[in-house]
C-alpha positions as CSV (number, residue, x, y, z in Angstrom):
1,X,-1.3,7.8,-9.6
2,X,-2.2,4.4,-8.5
3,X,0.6,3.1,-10.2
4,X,2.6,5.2,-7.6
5,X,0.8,3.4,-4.5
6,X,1.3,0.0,-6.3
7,X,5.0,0.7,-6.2
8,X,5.0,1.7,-3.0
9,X,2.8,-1.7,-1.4
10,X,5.5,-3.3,-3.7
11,X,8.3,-2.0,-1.6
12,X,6.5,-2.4,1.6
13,X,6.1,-6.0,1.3
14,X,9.5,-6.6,0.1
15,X,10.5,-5.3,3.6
16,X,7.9,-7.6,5.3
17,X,9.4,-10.4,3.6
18,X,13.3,-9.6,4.5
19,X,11.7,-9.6,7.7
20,X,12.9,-5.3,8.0
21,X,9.3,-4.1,9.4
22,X,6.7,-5.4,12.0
23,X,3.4,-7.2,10.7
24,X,1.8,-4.5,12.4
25,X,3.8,-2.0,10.7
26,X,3.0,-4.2,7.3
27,X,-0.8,-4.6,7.7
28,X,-1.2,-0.8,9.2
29,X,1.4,0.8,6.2
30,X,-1.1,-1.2,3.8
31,X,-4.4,-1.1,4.4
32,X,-3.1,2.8,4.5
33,X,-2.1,2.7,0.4
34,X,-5.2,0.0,-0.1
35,X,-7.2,3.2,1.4
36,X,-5.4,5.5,-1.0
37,X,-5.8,3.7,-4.2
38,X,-9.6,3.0,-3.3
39,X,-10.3,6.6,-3.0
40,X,-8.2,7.2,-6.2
41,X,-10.1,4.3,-7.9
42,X,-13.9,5.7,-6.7
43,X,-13.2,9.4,-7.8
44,X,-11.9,8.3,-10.9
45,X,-15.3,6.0,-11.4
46,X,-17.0,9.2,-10.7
């Protein structure tokens, strides 16, 4: 599952960096998956 959200960040910054997105759009889409994965992450620590 995390895997998944890695992918996804993946794609996310490559359309920060051909300038296709808003920082704000960056920074808000991935502190969004970072949440994700962290929840993922502590349940499976569980």
């Amino acid at each position: 599952m995390i895997d998944k959200y890695m992918k996804l960040l993946e794609k996310v910054y490559d359309l920060f960096e051909s300038r296709k997105c808003s920082a704000k759009w960056f920074d808000d889409t991935a502190n969004y998956i970072h949440k994700k994965i962290w929840i993922i992450e502590t349940k499976d620590a569980a």
